[in-house]
N, C-alpha and C positions, 0 to 999 in steps of 0.2 A: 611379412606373412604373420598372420594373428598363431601365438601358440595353441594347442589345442586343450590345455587344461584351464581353466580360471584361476587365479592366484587371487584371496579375499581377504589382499592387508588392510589394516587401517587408512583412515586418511593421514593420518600422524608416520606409518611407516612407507606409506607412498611417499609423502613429501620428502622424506629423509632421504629413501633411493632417487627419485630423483633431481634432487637438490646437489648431492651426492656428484651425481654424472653431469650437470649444469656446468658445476667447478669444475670437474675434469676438464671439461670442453675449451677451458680455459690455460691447458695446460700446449695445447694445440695451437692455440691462436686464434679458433674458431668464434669465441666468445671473448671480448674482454672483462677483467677483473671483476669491474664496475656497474657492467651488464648481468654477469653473473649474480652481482650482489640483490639486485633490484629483480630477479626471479627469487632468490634464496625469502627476501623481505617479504615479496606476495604472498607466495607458496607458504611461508608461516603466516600471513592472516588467514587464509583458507583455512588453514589446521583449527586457529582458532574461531573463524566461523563457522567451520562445520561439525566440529567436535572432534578430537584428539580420536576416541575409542569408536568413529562414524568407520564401517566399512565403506569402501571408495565405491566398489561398484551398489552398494545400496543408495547412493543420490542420484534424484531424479533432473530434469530439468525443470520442474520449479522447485526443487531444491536450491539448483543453483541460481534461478532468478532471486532467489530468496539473499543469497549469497553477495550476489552482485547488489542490491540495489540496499543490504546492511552496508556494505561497503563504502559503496556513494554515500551512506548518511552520516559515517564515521567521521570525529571532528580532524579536520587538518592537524596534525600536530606542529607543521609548520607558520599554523598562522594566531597569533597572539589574541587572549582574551577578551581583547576589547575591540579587535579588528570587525567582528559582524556587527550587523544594526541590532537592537536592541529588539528582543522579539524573535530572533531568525540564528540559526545556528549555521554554522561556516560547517559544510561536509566537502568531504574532498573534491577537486578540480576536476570540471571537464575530460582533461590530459592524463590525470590519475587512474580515473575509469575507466577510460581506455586502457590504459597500460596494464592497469588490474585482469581486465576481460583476457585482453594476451595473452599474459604470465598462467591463469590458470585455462584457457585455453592450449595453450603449447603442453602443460602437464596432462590434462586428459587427451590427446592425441596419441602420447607418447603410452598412455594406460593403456589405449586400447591397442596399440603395439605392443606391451609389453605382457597384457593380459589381465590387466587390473581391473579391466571393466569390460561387458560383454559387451555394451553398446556407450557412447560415448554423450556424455551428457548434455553435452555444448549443442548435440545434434538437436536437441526437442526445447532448447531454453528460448526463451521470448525474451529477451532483455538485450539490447542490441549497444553499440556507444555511437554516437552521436558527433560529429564534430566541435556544434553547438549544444550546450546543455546535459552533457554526459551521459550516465546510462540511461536508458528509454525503455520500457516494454513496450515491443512492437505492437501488442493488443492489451490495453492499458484496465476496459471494461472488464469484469467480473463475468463470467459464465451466469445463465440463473441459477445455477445449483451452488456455486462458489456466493453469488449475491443471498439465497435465501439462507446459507449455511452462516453468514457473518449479521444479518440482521436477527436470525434466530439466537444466534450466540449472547446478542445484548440486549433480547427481550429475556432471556434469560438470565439476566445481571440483576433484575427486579426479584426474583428468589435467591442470588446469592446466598451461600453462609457466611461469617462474618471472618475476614482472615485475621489468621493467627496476629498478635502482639497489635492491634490497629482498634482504636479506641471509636467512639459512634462516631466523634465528630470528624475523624479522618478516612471516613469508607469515601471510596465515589463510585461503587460501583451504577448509581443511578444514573450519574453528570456521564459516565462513559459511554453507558447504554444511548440516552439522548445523543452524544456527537457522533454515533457510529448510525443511531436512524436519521438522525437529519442529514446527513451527507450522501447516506444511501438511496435514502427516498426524494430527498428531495433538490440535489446536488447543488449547493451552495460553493462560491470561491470559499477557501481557508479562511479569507481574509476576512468575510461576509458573518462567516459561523463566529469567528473568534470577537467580531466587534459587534455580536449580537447582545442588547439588553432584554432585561425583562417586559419590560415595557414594550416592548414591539413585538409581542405573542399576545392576540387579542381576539375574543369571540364574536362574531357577529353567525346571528340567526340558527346557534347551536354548534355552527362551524368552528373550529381555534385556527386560524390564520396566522402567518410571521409576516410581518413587514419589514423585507429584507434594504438594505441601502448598499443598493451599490455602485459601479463604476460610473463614471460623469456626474455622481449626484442623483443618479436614476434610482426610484422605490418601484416595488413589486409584490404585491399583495399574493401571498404563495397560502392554499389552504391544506392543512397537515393533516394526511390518514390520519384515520381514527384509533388505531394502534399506536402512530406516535405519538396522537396530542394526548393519549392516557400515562403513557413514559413521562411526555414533558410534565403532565399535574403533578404526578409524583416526586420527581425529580424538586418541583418548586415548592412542594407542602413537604418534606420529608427530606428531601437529597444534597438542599442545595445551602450552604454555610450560611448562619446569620451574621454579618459582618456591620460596623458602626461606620464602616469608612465609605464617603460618597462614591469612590470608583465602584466598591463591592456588591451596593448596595443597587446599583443598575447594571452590572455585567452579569449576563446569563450564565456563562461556566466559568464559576472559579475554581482555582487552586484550594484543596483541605484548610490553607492556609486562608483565605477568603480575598485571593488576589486573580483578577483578571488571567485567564491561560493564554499564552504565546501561541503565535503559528506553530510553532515547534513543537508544542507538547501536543499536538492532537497528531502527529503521528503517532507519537509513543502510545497514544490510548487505542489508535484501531491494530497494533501491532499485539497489545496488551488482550483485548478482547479476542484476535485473532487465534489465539493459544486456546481458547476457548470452542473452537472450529474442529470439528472432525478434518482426521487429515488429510481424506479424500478428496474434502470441497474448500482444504485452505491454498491460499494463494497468496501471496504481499500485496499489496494496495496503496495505495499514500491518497489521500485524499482528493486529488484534482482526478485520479482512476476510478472514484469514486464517485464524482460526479460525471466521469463518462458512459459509466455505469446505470447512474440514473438516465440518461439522456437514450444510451442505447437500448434500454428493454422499454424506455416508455414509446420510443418510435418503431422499435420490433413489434410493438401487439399495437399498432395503428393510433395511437393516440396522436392528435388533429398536431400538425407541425407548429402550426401557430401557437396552440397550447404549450407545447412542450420549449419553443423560444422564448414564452413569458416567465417559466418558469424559473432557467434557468436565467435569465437576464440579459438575451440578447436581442440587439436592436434591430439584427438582419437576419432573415432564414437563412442567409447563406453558411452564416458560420456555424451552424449546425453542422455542417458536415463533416468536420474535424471534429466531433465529440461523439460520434457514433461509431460502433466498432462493429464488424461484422461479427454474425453470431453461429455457431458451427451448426447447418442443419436449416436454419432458418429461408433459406428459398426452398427448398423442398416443401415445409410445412407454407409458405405459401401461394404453391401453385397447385396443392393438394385441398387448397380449401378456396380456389381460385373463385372474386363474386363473380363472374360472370357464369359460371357452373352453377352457383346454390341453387338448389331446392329445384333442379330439374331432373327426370325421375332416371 
């Protein structure tokens, strides 16, 4: 039976109580030692992703998506520096994220038994674990208010002010702006965006086009709103490092440093810009939820299927369907605008 008053400790002094009574449980037999330990271990990353001074019942459910899927990115500390490919960072296990999701699953159950929270967070999170592939957002796409909130973020990166101690030739707020629209407008693999050169953004008849390469050796002639290809000029007159070395000198996004960026860092940069997001319409994203993003508002407002598979790079209509995400509302709007109705009186 829920108590009837709300109790509004921190996440810091939740964890403690019930990390607290975990051990106890251990005194019973209920729990072994060792079990105990690996709730005690979770339960402080929580503390430390959510913030020490977060009241517990102020997180939402994408709070904790937020939570869960920083988690998944954290490096293994059991796996050794040179264990990932080069390019790719080692985030924790499959098996971890699950166990994560558990650990602080079991703690907000117990909140909202104990009164720590009026509604239980776990109940409205989208980030589910997976047997293969770890945490997952059940609906991976971008809302369009959450899509328009994170591409407006990084048209806004072109007025940036200049941050504190960072000299001209270490800004990138331009290079960030680009990888946050080209992913969202025009959803590119990671793999696609990070081995783009300059040289494969090209004009023909007014248009700027990217000539993407991708998977089997297949090219795809993608032509870039007109809002982006004004980012990417920028970006290439103004943004982009002038570098002596032939890799720097063809790779469209480098590092401040004027080295080619990893898969890995183009998280960092839509997480970066995301902080830039009103917090109504922010939500976590990783780049491959970005390009389901692109794929599900361009087939939500009808845009020709065929179109939208060349876009993204697939060889089959079929496999469109795994990259479109339902969108909240979207049958209603349209059987309200049904063609067989229009324009009859």
């Amino acid at each position: 039976m829920r108590p009837a008053e709300l109790d509004r400790v921190t996440v810091a002094e939740a964890a403690d109580r019930y990390v607290e009574l975990v051990r106890a449980r251990t005194l019973t037999g209920a729990l072994s030692p060792a079990t105990a330990e690996v709730y005690a271990r979770d339960v402080a990353t929580l503390v430390e992703l959510a913030g020490e001074q977060t009241v517990l019942d102020d997180l939402t459910g994408a709070d904790v998506d937020a939570i869960l899927l920083a988690f998944a990115r954290k490096p293994d500390g059991r796996s050794s520096p040179g264990s990932a490919r080069e390019g790719q960072w080692a985030g924790q296990s499959p098996s971890s994220q699950a166990r994560f999701r558990r650990s602080i699953s079991a703690l907000f159950k117990h909140a909202a038994l104990a009164g720590w929270v009026q509604i239980n967070p776990m109940t409205a999170s989208t980030v589910t674990a997976r047997q293969r592939g770890g945490l997952r957002a059940e609906r991976r796409a971008l809302t369009r208010e959450q899509a328009q909130g994170l591409i407006g973020a990084a048209q806004g990166l072109q007025e940036a002010p200049p941050q504190p101690g960072k000299r001209r030739d270490q800004r990138t707020e331009l290079r960030d702006a680009v990888i946050v629209l080209l992913l969202a407008t025009v959803g590119p693999r990671v793999s696609e965006l990070v081995r783009a050169n300059v040289e494969d953004f090209f004009t023909n008849d007014g248009v700027r086009y990217w000539r993407i390469f991708g998977k089997g050796g297949r090219t795809r002639d993608v032509p870039l709103p007109d809002d982006v290809a004004r980012v990417l000029q920028a970006y290439l007159e103004r943004g982009r490092p002038q570098t002596a070395g032939a890799a720097g000198e063809k790779a469209l996004l480098l590092s401040w440093r004027g080295r080619r960026l990893a898969r890995g860092d183009v998280q960092a940069v839509i997480d970066r810009v995301q902080q830039r997001v009103d917090a109504d319409q922010r939500r976590s994203v990783t780049p491959h939820g970005l390009r389901h993003t692109t794929a599900t508002h361009l087939l939500a407002d009808a845009v020709d299927m065929d179109a939208v598979r060349r876009v993204l790079g697939h060889s089959d209509l079929s496999t469109l369907g795994r990259y479109r995400d339902e969108l909240p509302g979207e049958l209603e709007v349209a059987m309200r605008s049904h063609p067989l109705l229009r324009g009859r009186p």
